[in-house]
C-alpha positions as CSV (number, residue, x, y, z in Angstrom):
1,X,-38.6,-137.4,-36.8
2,X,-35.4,-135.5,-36.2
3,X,-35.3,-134.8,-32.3
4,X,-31.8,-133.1,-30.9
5,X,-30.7,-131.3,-28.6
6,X,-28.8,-127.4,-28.8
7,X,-26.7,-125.0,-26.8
8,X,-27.7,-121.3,-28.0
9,X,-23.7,-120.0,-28.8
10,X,-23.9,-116.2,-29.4
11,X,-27.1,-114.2,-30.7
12,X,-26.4,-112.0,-33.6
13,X,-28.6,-109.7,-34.3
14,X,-31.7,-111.5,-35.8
15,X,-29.8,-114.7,-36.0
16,X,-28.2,-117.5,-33.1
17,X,-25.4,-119.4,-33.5
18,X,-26.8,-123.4,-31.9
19,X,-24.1,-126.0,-31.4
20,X,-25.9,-129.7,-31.3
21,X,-24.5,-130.7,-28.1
22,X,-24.8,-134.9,-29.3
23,X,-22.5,-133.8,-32.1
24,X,-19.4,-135.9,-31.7
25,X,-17.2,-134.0,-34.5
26,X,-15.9,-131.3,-32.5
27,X,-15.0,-129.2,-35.9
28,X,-18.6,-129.4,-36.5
29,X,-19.7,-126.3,-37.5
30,X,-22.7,-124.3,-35.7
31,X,-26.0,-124.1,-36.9
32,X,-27.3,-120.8,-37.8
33,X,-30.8,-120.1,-37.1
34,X,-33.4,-116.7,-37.8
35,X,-34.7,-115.8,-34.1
36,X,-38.2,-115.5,-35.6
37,X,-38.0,-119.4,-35.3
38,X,-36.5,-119.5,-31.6
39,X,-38.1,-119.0,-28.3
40,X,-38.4,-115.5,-27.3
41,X,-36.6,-116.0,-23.8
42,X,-33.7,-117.8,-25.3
43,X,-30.6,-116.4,-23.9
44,X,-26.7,-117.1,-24.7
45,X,-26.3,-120.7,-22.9
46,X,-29.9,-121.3,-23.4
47,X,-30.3,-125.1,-24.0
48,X,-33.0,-125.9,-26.9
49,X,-34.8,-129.0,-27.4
50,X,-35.7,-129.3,-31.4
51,X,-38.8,-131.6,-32.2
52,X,-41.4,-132.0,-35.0
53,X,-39.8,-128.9,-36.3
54,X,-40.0,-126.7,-33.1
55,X,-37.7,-125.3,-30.6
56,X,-38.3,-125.0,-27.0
57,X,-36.1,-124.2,-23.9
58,X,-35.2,-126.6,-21.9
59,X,-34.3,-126.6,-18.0
C-alpha cells in the first residue's frame, strides 16, 4: 500500500495543487487533487498524510 506524504501548494477553486514532499525530482510536477477527496480544514501549507487511499492532516 502506497503511503506518502504532501504539502497542500495553492487551492484552486474545487481543486489543490499537493507537492509529495519525499519526491527527490525537484521538476516533479504537483499532483492535482478534487477537494471533495481532501480534508475539509486543509489550508495552503497544510501537510497531508495519504494512506489506504485516504488523506488526513497531519501536525
Amino acid at each position: 500500500m502506497l503511503t506518502c506524504t504532501y504539502i497542500v501548494e495553492r487551492i484552486d477553486g474545487d481543486y489543490a495543487l499537493l507537492r509529495r514532499t519525499d519526491e527527490t525530482d525537484p521538476k516533479a510536477e504537483p499532483k492535482l487533487v478534487a477537494r471533495v477527496l481532501l480534508p475539509m480544514e486543509i489550508r495552503e501549507g497544510s501537510r497531508l498524510l495519504y494512506e489506504y487511499l485516504q488523506y488526513s492532516i497531519i501536525d
